[in-house]
PDB file of N, CA, C and O in Angstrom:
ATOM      1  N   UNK A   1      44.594  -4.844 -29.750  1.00  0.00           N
ATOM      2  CA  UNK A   1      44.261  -5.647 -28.602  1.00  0.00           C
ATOM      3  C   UNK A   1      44.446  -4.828 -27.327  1.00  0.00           C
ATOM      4  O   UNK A   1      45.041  -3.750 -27.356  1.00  0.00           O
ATOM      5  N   UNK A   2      43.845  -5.433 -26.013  1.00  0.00           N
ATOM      6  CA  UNK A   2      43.793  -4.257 -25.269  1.00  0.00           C
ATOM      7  C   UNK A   2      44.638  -5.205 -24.177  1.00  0.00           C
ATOM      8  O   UNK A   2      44.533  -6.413 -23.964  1.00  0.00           O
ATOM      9  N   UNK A   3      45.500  -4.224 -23.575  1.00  0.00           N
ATOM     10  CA  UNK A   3      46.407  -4.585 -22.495  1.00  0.00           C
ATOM     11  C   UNK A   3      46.035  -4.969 -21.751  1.00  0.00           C
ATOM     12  O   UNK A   3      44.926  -4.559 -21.409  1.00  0.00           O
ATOM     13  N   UNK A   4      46.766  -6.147 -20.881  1.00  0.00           N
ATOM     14  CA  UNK A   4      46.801  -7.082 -19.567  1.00  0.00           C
ATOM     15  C   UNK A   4      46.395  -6.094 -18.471  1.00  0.00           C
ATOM     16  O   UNK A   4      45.694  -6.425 -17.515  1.00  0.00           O
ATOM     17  N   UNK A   5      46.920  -4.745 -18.686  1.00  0.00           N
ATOM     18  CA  UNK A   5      46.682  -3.794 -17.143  1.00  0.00           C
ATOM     19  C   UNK A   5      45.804  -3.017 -17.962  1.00  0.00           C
ATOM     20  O   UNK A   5      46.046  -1.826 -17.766  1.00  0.00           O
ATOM     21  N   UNK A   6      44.837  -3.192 -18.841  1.00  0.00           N
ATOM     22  CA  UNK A   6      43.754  -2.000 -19.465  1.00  0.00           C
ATOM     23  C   UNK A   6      42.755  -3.097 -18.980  1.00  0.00           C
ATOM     24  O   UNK A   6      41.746  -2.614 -18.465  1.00  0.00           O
ATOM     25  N   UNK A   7      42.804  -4.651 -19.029  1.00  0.00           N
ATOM     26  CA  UNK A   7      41.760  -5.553 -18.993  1.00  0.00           C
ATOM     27  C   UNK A   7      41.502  -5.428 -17.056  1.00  0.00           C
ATOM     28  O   UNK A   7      40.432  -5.243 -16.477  1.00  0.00           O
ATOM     29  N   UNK A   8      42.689  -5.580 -16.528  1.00  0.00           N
ATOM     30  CA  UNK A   8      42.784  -5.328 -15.260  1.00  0.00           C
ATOM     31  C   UNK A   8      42.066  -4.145 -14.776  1.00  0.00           C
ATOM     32  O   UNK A   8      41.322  -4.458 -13.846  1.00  0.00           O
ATOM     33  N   UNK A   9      42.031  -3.195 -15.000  1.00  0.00           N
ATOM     34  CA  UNK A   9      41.905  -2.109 -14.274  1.00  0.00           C
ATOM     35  C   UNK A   9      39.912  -2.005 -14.913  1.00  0.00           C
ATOM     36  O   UNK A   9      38.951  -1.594 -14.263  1.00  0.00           O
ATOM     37  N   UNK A  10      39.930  -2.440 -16.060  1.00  0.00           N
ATOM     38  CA  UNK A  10      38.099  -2.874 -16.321  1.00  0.00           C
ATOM     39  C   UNK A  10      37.586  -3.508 -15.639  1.00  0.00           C
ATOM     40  O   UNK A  10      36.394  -3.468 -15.334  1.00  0.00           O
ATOM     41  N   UNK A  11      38.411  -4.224 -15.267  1.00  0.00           N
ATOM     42  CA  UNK A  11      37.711  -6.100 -14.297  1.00  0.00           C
ATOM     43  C   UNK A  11      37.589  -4.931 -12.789  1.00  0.00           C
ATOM     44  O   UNK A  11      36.515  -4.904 -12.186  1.00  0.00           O
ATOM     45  N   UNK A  12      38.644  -4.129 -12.358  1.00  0.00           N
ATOM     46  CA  UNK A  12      38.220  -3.400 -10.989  1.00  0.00           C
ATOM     47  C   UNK A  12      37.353  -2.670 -11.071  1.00  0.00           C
ATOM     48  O   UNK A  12      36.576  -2.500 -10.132  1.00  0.00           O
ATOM     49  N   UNK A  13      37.268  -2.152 -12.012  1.00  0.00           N
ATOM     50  CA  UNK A  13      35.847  -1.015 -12.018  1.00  0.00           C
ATOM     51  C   UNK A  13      34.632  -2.085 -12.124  1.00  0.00           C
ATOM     52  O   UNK A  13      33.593  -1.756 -11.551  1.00  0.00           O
ATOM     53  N   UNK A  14      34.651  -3.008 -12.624  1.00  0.00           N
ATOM     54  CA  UNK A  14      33.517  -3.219 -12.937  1.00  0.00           C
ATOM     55  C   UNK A  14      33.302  -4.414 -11.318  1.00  0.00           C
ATOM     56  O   UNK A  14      32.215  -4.877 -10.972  1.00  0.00           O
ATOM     57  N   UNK A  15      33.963  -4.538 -10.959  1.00  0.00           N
ATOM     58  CA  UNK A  15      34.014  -5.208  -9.600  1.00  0.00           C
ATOM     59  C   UNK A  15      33.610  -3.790  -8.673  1.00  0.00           C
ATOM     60  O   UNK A  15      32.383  -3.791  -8.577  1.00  0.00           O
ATOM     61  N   UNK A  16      33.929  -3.128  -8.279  1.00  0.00           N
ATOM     62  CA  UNK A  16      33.715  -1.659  -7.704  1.00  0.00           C
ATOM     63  C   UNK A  16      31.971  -1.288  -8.007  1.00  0.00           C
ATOM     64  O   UNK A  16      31.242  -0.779  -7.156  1.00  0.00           O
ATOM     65  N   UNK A  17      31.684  -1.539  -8.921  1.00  0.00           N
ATOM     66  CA  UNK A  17      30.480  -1.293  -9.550  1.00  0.00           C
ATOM     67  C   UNK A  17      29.566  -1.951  -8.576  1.00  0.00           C
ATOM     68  O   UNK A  17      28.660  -1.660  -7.795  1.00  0.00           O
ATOM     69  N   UNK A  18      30.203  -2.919  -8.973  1.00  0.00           N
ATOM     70  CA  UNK A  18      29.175  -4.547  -8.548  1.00  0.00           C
ATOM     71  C   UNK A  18      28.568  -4.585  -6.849  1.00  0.00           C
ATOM     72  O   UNK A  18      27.509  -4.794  -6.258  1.00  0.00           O
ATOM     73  N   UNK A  19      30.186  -4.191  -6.502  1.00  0.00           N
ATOM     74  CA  UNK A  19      30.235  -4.012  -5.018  1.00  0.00           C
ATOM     75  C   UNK A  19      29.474  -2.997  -4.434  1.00  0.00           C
ATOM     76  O   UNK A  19      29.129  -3.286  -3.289  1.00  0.00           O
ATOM     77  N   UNK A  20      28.908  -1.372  -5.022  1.00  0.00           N
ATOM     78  CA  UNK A  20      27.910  -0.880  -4.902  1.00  0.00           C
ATOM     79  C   UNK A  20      26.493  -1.098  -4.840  1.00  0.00           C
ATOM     80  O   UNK A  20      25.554  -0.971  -4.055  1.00  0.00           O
ATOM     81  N   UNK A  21      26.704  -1.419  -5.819  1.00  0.00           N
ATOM     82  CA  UNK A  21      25.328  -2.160  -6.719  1.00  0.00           C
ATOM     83  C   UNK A  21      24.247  -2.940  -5.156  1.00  0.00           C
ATOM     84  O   UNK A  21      23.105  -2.709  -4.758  1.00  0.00           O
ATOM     85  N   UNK A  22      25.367  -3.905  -4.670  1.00  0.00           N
ATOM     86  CA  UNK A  22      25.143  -4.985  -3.681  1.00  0.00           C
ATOM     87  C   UNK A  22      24.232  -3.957  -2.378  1.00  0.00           C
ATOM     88  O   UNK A  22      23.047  -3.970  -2.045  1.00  0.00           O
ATOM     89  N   UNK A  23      25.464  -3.093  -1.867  1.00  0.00           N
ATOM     90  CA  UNK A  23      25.332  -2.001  -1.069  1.00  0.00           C
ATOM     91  C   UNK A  23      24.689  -1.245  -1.117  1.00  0.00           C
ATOM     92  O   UNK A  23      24.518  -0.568  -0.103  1.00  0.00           O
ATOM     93  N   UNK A  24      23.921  -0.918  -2.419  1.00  0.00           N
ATOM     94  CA  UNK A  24      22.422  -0.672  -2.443  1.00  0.00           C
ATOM     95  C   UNK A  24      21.339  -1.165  -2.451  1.00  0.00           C
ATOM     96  O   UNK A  24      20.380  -0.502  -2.054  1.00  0.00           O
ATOM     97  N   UNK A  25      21.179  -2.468  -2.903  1.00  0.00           N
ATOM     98  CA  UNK A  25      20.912  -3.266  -2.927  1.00  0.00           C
ATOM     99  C   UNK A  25      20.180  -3.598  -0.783  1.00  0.00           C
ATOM    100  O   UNK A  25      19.155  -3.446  -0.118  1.00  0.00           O
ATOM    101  N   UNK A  26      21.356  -4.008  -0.657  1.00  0.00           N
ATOM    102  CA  UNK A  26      20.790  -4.193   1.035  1.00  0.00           C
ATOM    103  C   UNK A  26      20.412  -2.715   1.540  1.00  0.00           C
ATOM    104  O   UNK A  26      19.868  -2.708   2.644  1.00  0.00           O
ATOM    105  N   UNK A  27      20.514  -2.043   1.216  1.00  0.00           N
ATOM    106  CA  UNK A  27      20.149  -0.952   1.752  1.00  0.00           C
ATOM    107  C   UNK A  27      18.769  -0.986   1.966  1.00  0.00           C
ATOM    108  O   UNK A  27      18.066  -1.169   2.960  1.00  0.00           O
ATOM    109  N   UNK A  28      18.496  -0.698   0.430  1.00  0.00           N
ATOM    110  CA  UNK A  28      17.414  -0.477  -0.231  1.00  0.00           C
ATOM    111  C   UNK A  28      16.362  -1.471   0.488  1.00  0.00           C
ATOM    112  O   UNK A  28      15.220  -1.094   0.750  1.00  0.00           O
ATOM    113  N   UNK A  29      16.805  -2.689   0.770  1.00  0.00           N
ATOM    114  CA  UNK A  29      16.245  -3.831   1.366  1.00  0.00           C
ATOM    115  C   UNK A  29      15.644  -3.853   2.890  1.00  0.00           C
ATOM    116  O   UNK A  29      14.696  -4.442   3.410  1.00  0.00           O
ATOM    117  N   UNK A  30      16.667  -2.910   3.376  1.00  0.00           N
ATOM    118  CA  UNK A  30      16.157  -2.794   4.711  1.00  0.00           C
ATOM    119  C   UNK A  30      15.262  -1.601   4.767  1.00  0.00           C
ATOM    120  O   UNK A  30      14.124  -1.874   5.148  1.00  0.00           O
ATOM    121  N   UNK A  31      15.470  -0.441   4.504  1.00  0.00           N
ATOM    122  CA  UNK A  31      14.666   0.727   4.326  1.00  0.00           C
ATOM    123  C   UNK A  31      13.216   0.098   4.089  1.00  0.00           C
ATOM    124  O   UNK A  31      12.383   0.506   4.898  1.00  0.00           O
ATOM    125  N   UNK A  32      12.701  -0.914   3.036  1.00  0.00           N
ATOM    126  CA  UNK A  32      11.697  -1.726   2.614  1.00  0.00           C
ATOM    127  C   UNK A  32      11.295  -2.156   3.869  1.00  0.00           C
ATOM    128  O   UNK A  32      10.633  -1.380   4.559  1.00  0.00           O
ATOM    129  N   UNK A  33      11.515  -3.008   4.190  1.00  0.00           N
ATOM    130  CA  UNK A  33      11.591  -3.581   5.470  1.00  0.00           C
ATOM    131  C   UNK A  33      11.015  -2.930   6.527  1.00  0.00           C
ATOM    132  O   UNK A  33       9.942  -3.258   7.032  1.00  0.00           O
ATOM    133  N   UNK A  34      11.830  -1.846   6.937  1.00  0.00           N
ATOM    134  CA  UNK A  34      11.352  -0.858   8.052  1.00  0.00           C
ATOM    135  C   UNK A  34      10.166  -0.485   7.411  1.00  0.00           C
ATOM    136  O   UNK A  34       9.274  -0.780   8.206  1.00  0.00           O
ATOM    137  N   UNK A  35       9.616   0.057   6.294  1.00  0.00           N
ATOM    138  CA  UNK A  35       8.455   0.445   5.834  1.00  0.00           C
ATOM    139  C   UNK A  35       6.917  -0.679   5.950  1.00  0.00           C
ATOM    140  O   UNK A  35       5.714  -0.420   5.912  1.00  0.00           O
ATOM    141  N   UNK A  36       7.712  -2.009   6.105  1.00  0.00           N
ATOM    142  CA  UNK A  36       6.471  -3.066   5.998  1.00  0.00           C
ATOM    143  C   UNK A  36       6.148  -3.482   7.278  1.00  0.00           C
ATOM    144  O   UNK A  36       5.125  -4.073   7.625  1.00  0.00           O
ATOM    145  N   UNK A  37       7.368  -3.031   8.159  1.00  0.00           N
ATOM    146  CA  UNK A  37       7.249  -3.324   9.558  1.00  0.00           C
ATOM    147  C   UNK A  37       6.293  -2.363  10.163  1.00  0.00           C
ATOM    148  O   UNK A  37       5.368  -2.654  10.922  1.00  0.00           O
ATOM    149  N   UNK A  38       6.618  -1.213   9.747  1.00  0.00           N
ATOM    150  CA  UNK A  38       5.773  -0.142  10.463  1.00  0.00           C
ATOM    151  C   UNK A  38       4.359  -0.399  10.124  1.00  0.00           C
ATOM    152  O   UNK A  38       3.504  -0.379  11.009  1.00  0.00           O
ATOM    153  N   UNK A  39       4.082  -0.629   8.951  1.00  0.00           N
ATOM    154  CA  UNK A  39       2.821  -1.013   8.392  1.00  0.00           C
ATOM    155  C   UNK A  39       2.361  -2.152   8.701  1.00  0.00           C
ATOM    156  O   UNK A  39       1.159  -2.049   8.453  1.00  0.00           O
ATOM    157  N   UNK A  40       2.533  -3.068   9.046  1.00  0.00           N
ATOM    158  CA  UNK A  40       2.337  -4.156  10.016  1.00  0.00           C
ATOM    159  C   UNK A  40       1.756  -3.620  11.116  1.00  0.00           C
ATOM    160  O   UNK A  40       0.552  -3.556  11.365  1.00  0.00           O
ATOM    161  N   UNK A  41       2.710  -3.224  11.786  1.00  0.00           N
ATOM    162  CA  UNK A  41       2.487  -2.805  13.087  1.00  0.00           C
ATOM    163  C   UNK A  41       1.377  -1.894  13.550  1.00  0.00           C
ATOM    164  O   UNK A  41       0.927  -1.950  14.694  1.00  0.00           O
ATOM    165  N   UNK A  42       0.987  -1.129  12.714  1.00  0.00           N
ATOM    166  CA  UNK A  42       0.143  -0.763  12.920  1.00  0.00           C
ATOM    167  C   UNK A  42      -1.521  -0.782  12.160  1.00  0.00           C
ATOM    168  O   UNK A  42      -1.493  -0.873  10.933  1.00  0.00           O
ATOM    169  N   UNK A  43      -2.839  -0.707  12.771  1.00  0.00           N
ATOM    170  CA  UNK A  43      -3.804  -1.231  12.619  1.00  0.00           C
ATOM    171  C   UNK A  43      -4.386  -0.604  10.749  1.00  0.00           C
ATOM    172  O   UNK A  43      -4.013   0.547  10.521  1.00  0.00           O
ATOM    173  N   UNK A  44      -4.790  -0.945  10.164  1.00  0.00           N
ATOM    174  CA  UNK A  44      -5.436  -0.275   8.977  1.00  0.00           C
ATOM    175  C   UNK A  44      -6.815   0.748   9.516  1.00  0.00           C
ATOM    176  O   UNK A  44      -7.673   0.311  10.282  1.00  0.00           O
ATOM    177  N   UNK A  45      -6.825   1.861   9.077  1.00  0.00           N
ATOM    178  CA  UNK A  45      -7.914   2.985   8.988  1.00  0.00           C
ATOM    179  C   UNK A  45      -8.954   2.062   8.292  1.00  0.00           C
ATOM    180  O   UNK A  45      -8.790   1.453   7.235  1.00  0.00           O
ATOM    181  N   UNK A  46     -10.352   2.081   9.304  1.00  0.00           N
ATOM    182  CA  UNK A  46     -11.260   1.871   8.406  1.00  0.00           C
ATOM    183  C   UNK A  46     -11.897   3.008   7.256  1.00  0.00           C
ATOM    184  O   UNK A  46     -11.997   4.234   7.204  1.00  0.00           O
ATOM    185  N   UNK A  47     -12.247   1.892   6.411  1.00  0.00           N
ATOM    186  CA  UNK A  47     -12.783   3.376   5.447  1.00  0.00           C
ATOM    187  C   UNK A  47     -13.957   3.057   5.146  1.00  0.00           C
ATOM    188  O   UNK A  47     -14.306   1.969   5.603  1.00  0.00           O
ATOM    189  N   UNK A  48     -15.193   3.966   4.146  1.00  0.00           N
ATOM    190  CA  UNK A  48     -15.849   4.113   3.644  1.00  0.00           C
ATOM    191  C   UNK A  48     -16.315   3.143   2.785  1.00  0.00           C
ATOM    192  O   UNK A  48     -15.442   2.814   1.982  1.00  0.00           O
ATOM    193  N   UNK A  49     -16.829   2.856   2.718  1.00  0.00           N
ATOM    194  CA  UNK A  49     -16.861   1.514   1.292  1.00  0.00           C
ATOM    195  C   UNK A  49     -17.164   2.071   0.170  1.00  0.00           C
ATOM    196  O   UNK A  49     -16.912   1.434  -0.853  1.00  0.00           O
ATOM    197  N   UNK A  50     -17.847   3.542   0.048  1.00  0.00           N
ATOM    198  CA  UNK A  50     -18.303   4.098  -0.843  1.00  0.00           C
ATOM    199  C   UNK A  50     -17.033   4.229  -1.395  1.00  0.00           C
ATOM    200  O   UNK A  50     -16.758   3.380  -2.244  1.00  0.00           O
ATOM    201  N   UNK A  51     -15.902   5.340  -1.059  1.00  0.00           N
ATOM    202  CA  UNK A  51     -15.079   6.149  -0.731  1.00  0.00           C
ATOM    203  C   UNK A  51     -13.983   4.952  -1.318  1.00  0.00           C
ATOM    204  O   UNK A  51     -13.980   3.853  -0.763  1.00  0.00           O
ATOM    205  N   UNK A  52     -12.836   5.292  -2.739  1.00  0.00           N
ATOM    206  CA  UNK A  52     -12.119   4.169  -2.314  1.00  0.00           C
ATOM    207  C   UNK A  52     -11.307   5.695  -3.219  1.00  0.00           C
ATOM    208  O   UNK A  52     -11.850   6.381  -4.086  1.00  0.00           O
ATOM    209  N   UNK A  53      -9.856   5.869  -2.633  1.00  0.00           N
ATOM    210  CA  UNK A  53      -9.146   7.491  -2.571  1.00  0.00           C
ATOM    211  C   UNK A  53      -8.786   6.743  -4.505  1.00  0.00           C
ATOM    212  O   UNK A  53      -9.285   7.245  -5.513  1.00  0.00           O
ATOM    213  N   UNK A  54      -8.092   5.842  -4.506  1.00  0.00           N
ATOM    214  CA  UNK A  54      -7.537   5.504  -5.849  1.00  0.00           C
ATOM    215  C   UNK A  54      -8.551   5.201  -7.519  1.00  0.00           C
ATOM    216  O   UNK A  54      -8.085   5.019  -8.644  1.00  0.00           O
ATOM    217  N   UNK A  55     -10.046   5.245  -7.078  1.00  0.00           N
ATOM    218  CA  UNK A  55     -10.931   4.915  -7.962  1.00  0.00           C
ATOM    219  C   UNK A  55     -11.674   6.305  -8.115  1.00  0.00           C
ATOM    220  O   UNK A  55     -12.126   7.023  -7.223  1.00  0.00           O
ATOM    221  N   UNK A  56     -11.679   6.494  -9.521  1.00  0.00           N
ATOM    222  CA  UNK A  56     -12.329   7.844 -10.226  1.00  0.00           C
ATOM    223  C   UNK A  56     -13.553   7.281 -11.323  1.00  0.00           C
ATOM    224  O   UNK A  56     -13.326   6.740 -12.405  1.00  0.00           O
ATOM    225  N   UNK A  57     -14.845   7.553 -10.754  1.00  0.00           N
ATOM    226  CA  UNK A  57     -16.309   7.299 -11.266  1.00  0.00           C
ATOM    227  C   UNK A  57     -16.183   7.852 -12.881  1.00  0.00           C
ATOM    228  O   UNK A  57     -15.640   8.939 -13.078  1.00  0.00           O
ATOM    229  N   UNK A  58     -16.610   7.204 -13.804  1.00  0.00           N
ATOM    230  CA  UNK A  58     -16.484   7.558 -15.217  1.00  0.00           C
ATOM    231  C   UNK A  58     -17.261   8.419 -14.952  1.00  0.00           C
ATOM    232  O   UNK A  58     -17.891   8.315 -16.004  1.00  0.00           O
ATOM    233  N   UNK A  59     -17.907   9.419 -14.288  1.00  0.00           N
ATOM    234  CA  UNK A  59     -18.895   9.978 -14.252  1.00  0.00           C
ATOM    235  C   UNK A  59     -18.637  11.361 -13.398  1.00  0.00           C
ATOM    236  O   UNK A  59     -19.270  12.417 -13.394  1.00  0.00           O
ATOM    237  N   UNK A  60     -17.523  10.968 -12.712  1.00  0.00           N
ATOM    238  CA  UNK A  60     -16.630  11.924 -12.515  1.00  0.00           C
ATOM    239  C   UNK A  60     -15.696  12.852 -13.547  1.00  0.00           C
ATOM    240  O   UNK A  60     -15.576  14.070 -13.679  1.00  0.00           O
ATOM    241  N   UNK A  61     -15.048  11.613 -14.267  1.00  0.00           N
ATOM    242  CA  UNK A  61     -14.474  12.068 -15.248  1.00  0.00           C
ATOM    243  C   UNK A  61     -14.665  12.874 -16.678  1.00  0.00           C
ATOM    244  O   UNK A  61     -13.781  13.338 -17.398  1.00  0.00           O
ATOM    245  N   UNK A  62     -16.057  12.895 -16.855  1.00  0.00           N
ATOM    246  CA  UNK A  62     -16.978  13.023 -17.660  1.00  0.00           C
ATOM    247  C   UNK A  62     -17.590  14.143 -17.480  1.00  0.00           C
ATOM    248  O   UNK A  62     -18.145  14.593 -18.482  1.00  0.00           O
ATOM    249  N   UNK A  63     -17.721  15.146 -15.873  1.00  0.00           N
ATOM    250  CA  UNK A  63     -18.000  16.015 -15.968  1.00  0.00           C
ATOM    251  C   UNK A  63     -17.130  17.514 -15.654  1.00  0.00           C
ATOM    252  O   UNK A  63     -17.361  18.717 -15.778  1.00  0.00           O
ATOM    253  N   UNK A  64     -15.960  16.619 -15.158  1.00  0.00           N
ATOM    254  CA  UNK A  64     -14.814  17.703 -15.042  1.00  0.00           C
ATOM    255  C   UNK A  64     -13.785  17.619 -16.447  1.00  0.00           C
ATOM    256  O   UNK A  64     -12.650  18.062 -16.620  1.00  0.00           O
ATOM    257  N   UNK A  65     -14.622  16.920 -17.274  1.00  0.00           N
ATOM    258  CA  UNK A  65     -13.034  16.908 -18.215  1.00  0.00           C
ATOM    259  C   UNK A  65     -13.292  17.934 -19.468  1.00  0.00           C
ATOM    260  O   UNK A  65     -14.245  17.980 -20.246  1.00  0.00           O
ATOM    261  N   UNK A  66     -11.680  19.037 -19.361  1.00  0.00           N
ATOM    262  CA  UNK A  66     -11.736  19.665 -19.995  1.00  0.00           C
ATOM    263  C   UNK A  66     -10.629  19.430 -21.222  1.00  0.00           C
ATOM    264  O   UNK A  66     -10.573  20.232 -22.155  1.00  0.00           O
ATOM    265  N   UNK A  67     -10.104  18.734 -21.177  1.00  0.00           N
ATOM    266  CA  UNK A  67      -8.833  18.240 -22.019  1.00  0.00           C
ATOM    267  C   UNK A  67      -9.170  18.819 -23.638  1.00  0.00           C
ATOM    268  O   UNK A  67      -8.341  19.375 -24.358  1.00  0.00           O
ATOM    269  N   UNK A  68     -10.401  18.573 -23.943  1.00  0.00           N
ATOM    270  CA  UNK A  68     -10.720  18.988 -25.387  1.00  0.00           C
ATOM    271  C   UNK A  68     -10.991  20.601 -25.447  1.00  0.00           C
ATOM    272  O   UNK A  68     -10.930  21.184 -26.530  1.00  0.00           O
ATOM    273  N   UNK A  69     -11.225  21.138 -24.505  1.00  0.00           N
ATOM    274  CA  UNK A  69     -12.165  22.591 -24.704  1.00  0.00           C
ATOM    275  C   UNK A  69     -11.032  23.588 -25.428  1.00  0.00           C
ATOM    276  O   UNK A  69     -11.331  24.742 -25.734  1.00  0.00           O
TER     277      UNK A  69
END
């Protein structure tokens, strides 16, 4: 069985833990924050309609792909 001051001193660490955890937690929260604010704040780039940076044409892919050669 595990001792009254072995159970104790688990319960602090794991309280210590917790208490980080939190403290990153808001951190992390505000950093977010400042990032959505700024982006808010300022106007969106128009773009291209053709042009979308995250979409790759199967037809693209199809003529640069060397994966098999």
């Amino acid at each position: 069985m595990t001792s009254q001051k072995d159970m104790q001193n688990t319960l602090e660490k794991s309280l210590h833990t917790l208490e980080e955890i939190c403290e990153n937690t808001r951190a992390i929260r505000r950093v977010v924050n400042r990032i959505l604010d700024y982006l808010h704040e300022h106007e969106p780039v128009s773009r291209d309609d053709e042009h979308i940076p995250d979409e790759i044409r199967w037809e693209d892919l199809d003529n640069n792909d060397d994966m098999f050669l």
